[in-house]
C-alpha positions, 0 to 999 in steps of 0.5 A: 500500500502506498503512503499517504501523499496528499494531506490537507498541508502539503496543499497549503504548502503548494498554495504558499508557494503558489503565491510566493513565486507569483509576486517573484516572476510579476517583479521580476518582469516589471521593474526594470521598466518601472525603474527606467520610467519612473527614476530614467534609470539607465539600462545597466541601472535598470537591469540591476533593480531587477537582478539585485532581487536576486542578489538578495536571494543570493545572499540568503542562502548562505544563513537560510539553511542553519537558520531555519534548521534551528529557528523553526520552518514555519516561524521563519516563513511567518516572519519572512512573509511578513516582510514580503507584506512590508516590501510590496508597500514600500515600493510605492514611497521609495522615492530614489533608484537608490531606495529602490535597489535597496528594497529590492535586495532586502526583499530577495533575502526575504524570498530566499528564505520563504522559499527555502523554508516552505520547500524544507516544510513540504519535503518533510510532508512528502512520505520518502517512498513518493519524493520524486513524484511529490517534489513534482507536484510541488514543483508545479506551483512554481510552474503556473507562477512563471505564467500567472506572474508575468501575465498579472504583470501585464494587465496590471501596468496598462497606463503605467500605474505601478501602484496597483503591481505592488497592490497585488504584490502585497495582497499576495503576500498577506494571502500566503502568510494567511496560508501559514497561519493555517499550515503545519510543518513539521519541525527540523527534529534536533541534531544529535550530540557528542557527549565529550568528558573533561576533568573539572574542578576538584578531580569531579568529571564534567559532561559537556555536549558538543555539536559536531560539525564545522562552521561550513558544514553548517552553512552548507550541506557537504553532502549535496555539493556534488549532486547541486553541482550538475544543477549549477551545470543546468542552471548556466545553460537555461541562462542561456535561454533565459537571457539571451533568446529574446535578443536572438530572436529580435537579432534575426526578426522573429519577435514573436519566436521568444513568447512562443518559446515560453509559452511552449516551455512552460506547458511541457514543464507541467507535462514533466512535473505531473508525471515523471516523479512517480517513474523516479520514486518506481525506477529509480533515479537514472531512468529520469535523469539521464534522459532528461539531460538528454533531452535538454542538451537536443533542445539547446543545440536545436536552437544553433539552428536559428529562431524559425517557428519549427525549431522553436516549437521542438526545442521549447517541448523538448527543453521543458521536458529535460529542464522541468525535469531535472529541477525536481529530479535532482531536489528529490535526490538532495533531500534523500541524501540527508537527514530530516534535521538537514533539509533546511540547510541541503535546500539553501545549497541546492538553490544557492548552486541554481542560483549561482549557474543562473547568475553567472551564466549571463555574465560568462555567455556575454563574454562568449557571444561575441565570439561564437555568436548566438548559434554557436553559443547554443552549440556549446551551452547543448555541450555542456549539457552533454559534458554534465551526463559524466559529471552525474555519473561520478557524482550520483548516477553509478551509486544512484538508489536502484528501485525494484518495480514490483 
């Protein structure tokens, strides 16, 4: 008999999360235009009131772990909710670019640590034999935010009245903390300690508890440094689609060829995350992630092509399944690698190494276009891709978790 998957809070935590991405994508795609029409920020100034969010994020994710570890999952999601609610308001006073940047990093430390505290309180809801497939589920939250988002986005600047974006922004921060308020995680249970004896005073023994550990292993989870590794890998290369489709597209006057792309993209992410976690948890871990590097180095290097309809359409299909799945995917094995007590700190490094291959890559992929061009970029970002199969390989695929099917 199957566990138990589905419980009244592994929904409200999917709905928190729901509504947490919601007003990360809706930013993301609005303010460097509102930056550059309210303060005439310039495209560099622009450019980072959007990415300094993500800075911020960044930042987090070095204390998120341990934090949320000690402190308690839901304690931190309340109180970072509570500043989400704060920073949606101030946008409307923030009267400088300066202001703005600086609410803007504040704001992406408190993303960063709702998202890693409400991910650790839904892993820990998720029955182990069904990870795969309830990291997936999970997983398609994030899926109709990036839709949700930037639509809501639209809709709302018509006229160019920000104030009703950040109105909403808000509304849906408070209905994520009102989520909270009704939702059960379980705690971090608490780490084990060494007992060590000493001499005290007057020859008496003394018991002191020590926990063990190195200030790193507290910020990082050493044991999910070589799996995170082959999603930084990952991560550099949607960089490439992220940052750079639209301008290969305008380059070669196929405008409508990006919201096509994503359009696509995101509908076969949702494909991938509503069916290929119940084949992980019954197969195993390499018969998912070995075709899904697969199929998003194919649909990279398809894109060297060039924008036309045809290529765009394959390459979104076959990027969204092979991406879609490797995120959860490779979430799923972090979590099995440690105890309960960790997954606080294994998620802060998980999306620490996300964060750091989308971060770097448009910095890295802008040095390189100039010299390979757009097509040729693709080129060696689907090379990459193909270069992360052996890198699995060493890392987890020939020690991966063999799952009898029955």
């Amino acid at each position: 008999m199957q566990e138990k998957l589905w419980s009244r809070n592994f929904v409200l935590a999917i709905g928190a999360n729901l509504f947490i991405y919601i007003v990360f994508y809706l930013l993301m795609t609005s303010m460097a235009l509102y930056a550059a029409q309210r303060f005439l920020a310039s495209d560099a100034g622009a450019g980072f009131a959007s990415s300094a969010f993500i800075v911020g994020a960044l930042v987090s994710r070095f204390f998120a772990g341990p934090l949320i570890d000690n402190v308690g999952r839901r304690r931190i999601l309340l109180i970072s909710l509570a500043a989400f609610v704060t920073a949606s308001l101030l946008y409307i006073p923030a009267g400088s670019l300066a202001a703005l940047l600086v609410l803007r990093f504040v704001h992406g430390v408190a993303f960063g640590l709702a998202n890693t505290a409400v991910t650790a309180g839904a892993q820990a809801l998720i029955p182990p034999p069904r990870r795969s497939e309830g990291t997936g589920y999970f997983a398609v939250s994030t899926t109709l935010a990036t839709a949700i988002g930037p639509l809501m986005a639209v809709l709302l600047v018509v006229g160019g009245n920000y104030d009703r974006v950040f109105l909403f922004c808000a509304a849906c921060s408070v209905a994520a903390m009102l989520v909270t308020l009704i939702l059960r995680l379980p705690e971090a249970p608490p780490a084990p300690t060494a007992v060590v004896t000493q001499r005290g005073p007057g020859s008496k023994t003394e018991k002191m508890h020590r926990r063990p550990g190195s200030l790193l292993a507290k910020v990082f989870e050493p044991a999910v440094l070589p799996i995170t590794a082959v999603l930084l890998v990952a991560g550099l290369a949607y960089s490439g689609v992220l940052s750079f489709l639209a301008s290969y597209a305008a380059a070669a006057g196929a405008t409508d060829a990006t919201a096509l792309f994503f359009g696509v993209f995101a509908a076969a992410v949702l494909v991938s995350r509503l069916s290929t976690g119940r084949i992980q948890d019954r197969r195993g871990d390499n018969v998912v992630i070995y075709p899904a590097m697969a199929l998003f180095a194919a649909g990279l290097a398809l894109l060297a092509l060039g924008p036309a309809t045809w290529v765009v359409l394959v390459s979104a299909v076959l990027s969204g399944l092979g991406f879609g799945t490797l995120l959860p995917g490779t979430q799923a094995i972090t979590v099995g690698l440690v105890p309960e007590r960790r997954f606080g700190t294994a998620l802060a490094t998980y999306y620490l190494m996300l964060d750091i291959g989308t971060g770097l890559g448009p910095v890295l992929l802008g040095l390189l276009v100039p010299l390979t061009g757009f097509s040729g970029m693709y080129v060696w970002l689907a090379g990459l891709m193909v270069a992360g199969v052996p890198l699995y390989y060493l890392v987890h695929g020939r020690a991966a978790r063999k799952v009898a099917v029955p």
